[in-house]
DRENTI-217800 format. One line per field, with one value per residue (C-alpha): residue number from 0; residue in one letter; z, y, x. Coordinates in steps of 0.05 Angstrom, whole numbers. Example, Ala and Ser with C-alpha at 12.3 -4.5 7.8 and 13.67 -1.06 7.14 Angstrom:
bakol: (0, 1) .
torvo: (A, S) .
w: (156, 143) .
v: (-90, -21) .
u: (246, 273) .
This chain:
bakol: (0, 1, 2, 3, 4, 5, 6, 7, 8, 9, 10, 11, 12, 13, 14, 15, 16, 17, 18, 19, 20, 21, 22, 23, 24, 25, 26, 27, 28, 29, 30, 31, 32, 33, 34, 35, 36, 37, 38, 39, 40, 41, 42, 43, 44, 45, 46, 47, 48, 49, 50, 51, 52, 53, 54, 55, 56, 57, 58, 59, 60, 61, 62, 63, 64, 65, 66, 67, 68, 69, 70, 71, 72, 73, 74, 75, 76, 77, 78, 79, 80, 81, 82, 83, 84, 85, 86, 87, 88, 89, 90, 91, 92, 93, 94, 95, 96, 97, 98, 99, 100, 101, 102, 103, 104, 105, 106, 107, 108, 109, 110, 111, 112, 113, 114, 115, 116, 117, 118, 119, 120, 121, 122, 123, 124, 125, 126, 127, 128, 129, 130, 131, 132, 133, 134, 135, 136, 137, 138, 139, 140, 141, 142, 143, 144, 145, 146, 147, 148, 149, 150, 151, 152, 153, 154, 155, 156, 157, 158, 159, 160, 161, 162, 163, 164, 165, 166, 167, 168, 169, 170, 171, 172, 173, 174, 175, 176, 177, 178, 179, 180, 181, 182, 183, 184, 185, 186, 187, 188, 189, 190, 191, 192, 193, 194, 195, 196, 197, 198, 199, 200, 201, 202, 203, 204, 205, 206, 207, 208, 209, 210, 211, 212, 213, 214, 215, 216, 217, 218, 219, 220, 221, 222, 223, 224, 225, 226, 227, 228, 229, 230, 231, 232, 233, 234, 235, 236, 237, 238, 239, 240, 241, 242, 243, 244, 245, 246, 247, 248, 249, 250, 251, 252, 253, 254, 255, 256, 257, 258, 259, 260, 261, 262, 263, 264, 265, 266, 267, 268, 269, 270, 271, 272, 273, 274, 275, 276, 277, 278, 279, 280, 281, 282, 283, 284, 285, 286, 287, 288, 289, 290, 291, 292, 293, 294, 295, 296, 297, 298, 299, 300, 301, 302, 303, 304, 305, 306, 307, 308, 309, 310, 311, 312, 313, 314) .
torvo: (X, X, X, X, X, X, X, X, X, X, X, X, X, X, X, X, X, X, X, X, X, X, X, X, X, X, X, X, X, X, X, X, X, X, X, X, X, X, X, X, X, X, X, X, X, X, X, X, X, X, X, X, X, X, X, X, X, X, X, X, X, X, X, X, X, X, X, X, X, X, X, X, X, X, X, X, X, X, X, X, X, X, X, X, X, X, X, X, X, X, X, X, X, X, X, X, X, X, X, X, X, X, X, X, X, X, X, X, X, X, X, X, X, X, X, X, X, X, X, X, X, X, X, X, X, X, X, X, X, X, X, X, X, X, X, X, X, X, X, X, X, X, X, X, X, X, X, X, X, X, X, X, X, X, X, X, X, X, X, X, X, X, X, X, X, X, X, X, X, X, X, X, X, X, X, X, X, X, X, X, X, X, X, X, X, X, X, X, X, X, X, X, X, X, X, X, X, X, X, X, X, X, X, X, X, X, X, X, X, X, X, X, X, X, X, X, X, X, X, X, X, X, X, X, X, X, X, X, X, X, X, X, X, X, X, X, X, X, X, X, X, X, X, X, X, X, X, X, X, X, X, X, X, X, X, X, X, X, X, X, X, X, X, X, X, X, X, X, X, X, X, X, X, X, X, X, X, X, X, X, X, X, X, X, X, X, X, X, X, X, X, X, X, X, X, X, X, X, X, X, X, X, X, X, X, X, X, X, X, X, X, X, X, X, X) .
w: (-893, -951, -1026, -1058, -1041, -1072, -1109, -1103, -1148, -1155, -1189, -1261, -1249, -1230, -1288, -1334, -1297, -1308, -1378, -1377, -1414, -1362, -1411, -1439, -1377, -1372, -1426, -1410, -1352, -1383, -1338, -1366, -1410, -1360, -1293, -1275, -1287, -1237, -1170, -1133, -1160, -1126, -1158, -1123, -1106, -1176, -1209, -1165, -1168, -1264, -1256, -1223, -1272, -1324, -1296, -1303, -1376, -1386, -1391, -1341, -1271, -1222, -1239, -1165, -1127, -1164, -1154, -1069, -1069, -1052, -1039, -1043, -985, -1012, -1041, -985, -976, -910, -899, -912, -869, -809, -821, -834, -769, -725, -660, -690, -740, -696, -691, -769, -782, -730, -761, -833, -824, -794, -840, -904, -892, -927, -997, -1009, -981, -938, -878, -846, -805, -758, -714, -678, -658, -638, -654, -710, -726, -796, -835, -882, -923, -931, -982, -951, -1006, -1062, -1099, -1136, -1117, -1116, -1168, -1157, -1186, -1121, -1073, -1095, -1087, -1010, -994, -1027, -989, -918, -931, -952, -889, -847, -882, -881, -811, -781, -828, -862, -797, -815, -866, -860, -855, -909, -959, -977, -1042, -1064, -1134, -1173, -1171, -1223, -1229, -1164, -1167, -1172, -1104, -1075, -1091, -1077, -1007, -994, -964, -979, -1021, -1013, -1075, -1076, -996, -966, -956, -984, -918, -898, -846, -804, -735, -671, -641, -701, -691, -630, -664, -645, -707, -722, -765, -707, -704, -649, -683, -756, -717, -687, -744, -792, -750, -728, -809, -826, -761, -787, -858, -828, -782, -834, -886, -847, -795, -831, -805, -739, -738, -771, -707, -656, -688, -681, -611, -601, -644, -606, -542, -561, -593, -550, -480, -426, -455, -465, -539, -586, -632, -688, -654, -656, -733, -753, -722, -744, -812, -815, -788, -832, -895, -883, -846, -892, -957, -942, -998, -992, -987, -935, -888, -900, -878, -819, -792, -795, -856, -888, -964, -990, -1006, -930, -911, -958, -949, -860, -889, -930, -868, -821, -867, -919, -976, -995, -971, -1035, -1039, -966, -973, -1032, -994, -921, -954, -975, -997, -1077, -1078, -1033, -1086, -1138, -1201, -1174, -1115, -1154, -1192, -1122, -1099) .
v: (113, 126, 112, 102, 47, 46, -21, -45, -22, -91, -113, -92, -129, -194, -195, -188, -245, -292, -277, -220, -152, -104, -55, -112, -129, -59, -65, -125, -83, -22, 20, 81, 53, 94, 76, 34, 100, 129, 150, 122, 70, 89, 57, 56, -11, -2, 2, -53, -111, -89, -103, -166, -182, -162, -214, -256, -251, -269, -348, -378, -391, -399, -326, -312, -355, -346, -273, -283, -332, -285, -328, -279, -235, -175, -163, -160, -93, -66, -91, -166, -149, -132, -194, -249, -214, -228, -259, -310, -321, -287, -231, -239, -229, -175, -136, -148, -124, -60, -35, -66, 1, 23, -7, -44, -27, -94, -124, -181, -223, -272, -321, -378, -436, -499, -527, -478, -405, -380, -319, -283, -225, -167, -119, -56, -5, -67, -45, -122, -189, -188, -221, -302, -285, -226, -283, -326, -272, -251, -328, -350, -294, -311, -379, -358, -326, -369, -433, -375, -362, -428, -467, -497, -521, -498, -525, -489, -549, -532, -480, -456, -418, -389, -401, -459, -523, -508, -524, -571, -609, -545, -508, -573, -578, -508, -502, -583, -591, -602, -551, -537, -507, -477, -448, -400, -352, -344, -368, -404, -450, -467, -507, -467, -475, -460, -396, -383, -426, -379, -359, -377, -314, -267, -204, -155, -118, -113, -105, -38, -6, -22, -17, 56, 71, 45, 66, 142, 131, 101, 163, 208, 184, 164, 231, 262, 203, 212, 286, 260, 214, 266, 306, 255, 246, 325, 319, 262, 294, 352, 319, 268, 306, 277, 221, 154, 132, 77, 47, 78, 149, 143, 119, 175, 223, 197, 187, 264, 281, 233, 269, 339, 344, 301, 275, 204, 172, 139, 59, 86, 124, 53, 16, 64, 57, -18, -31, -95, -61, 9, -8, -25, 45, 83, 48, 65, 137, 147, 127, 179, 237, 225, 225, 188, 206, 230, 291, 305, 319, 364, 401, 410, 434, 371, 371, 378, 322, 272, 229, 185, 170, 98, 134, 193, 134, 98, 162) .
u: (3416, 3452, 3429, 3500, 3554, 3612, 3652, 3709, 3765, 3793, 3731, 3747, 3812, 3775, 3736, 3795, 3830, 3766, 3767, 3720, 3713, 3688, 3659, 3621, 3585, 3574, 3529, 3503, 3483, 3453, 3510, 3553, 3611, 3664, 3645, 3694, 3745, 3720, 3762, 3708, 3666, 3588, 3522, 3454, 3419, 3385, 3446, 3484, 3424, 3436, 3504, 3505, 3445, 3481, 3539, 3491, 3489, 3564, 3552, 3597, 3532, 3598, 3625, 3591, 3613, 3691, 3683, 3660, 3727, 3787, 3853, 3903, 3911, 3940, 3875, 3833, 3801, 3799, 3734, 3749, 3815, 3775, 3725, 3784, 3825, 3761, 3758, 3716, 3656, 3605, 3651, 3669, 3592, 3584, 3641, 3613, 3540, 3560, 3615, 3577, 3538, 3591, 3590, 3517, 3452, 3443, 3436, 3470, 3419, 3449, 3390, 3396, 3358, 3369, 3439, 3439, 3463, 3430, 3449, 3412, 3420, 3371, 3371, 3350, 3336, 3315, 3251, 3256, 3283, 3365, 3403, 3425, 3492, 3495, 3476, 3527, 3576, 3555, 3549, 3611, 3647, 3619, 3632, 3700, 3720, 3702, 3737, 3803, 3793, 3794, 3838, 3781, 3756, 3679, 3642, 3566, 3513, 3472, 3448, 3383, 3364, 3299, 3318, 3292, 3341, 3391, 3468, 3467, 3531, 3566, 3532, 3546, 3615, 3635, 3602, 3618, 3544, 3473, 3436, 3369, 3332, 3253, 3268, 3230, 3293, 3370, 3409, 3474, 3453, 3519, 3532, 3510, 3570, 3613, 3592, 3636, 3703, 3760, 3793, 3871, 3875, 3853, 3898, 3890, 3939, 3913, 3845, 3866, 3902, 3841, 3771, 3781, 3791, 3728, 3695, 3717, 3689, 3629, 3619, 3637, 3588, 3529, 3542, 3476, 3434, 3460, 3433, 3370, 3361, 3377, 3315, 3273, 3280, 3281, 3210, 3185, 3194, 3154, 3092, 3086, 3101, 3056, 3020, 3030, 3046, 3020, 3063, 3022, 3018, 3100, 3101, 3059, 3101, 3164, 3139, 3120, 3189, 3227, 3182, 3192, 3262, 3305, 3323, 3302, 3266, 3202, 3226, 3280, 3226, 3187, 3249, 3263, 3193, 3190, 3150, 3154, 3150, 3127, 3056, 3041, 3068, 3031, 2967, 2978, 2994, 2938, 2892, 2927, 2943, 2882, 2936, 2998, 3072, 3088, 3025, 3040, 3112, 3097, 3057, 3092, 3163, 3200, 3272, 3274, 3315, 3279, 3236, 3278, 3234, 3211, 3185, 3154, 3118, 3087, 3068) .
């Protein structure tokens, strides 16, 4: 998995057009004054979650949801292309959560039940809660899309926010439904069978000329985990040769794999192995190994550049 995403190049432009000095939110941010002069705009989920913070700062609580609402089409990146050219929502979402691997470190949860289909966002790499003003910006978009896509034919049947109840009327009239404040998770709750509405703006076409770029870029800058996972299995194979494993016999290997043959940080190898936060990793580590990721690593030939200084600190 990769640590740095990369934003858009029309965003500096969007905050000028909504009235707002991109070198000021900058600051608000704590970011470098130049990094929106950059060829390629990359932050890490540290730096992401301070900007949108920092967004947060600017006075206006709809500058989320106005920055997630894209009317004009010749400003769609290639990514919002591909989602707004889908088959339908499903295949909007599907399309979204794998080439948002790309430029933000989350993941795109789509479950159903009942006459529902709810989608939640997951912030992979996130060492804190993400920003409300990033929320409104994913939701806004999603919702977006799929109002786009069918000729305003979807309208999701409710929202949910973990956030205290704040600014009501305004959720309410922006995503024309109920919102529901204090919830356990951030989720767009839509109609099951919405899910499946055929979009009018579907474009084989657009589809084909679009998908294999970002199926390249995707290869090319996730190729490295690839390898990573081909190891693994190669590793796995070996150690494990002629017995019958336990789920923790195959996290303990992988975790020692993940810890001396890459570059992973901690909270990724935590991720990877299907931890639900760092401190439950560390604390299964410290019973198998006798000492902490961190010490072991040290020890058994890390890569110099594997810890970041949050995960320095856990260690």
């Amino acid at each position: 998995m990769i640590d740095r995403f990369r934003l858009s190049s029309m965003l500096p432009r969007k905050l000028e057009e909504l009235g707002l000095v991109p070198a000021d939110v900058l600051r608000l941010a704590g970011l470098p004054p130049g990094l929106f002069q950059a060829e390629r705009i990359q932050v890490t989920t540290e730096e992401l979650f301070a900007f949108y913070r920092g967004l947060a700062e600017v006075g206006d609580p709809a500058i989320g949801l106005k920055l997630g609402t894209e009317n004009r089409l010749e400003r769609y990146s290639a990514l919002a292309l591909a989602a707004v050219s889908s088959r339908s929502l499903r295949d909007s979402l599907e399309r979204l959560a794998r080439y948002k691997q790309l430029t933000c470190p989350e993941a795109i949860e789509v479950s159903e039940r009942g006459d529902e289909g709810r989608v939640r966002f997951k912030w992979l790499l996130a060492q804190e809660t993400e920003p409300a003003v990033l929320t409104d910006v994913c939701f806004a978009a999603v919702v977006s899309t799929a109002r786009r896509g069918t000729g305003g034919a979807i309208t999701p049947k409710r929202i949910e926010l973990r956030r205290e109840a704040t600014h009501v009327q305004m959720y309410g009239a922006h995503f024309a439904c109920p919102v529901v404040f204090a919830a356990r998770y951030n989720a767009i709750v839509f109609d099951r069978v919405d899910l499946d509405r055929p979009f009018l703006t579907h474009h084989a076409d657009l589809l084909a000329v679009v998908a294999p770029q970002l199926e390249a870029e995707l290869e090319s800058t996730l190729g490295s985990s690839a390898a990573v996972g081909d190891q693994v299995k190669g590793t796995l194979k070996r150690l494990l040769a002629g017995k019958r494993p336990g789920l923790d016999d195959v996290a303990r290997e992988l975790a020692r794999h993940y810890l001396r043959h890459s570059s992973l940080e901690l909270n990724e190898t935590a991720y990877l192995l299907g931890y639900e936060d760092n401190h439950s990793f560390f604390r299964a580590f410290q019973q198998w190994e006798g000492t902490s990721p961190g010490e072991w690593r040290a020890r058994n030939g890390a890569p110099a550049t594997a810890l970041s200084a949050g995960a320095r600190g856990r260690a």
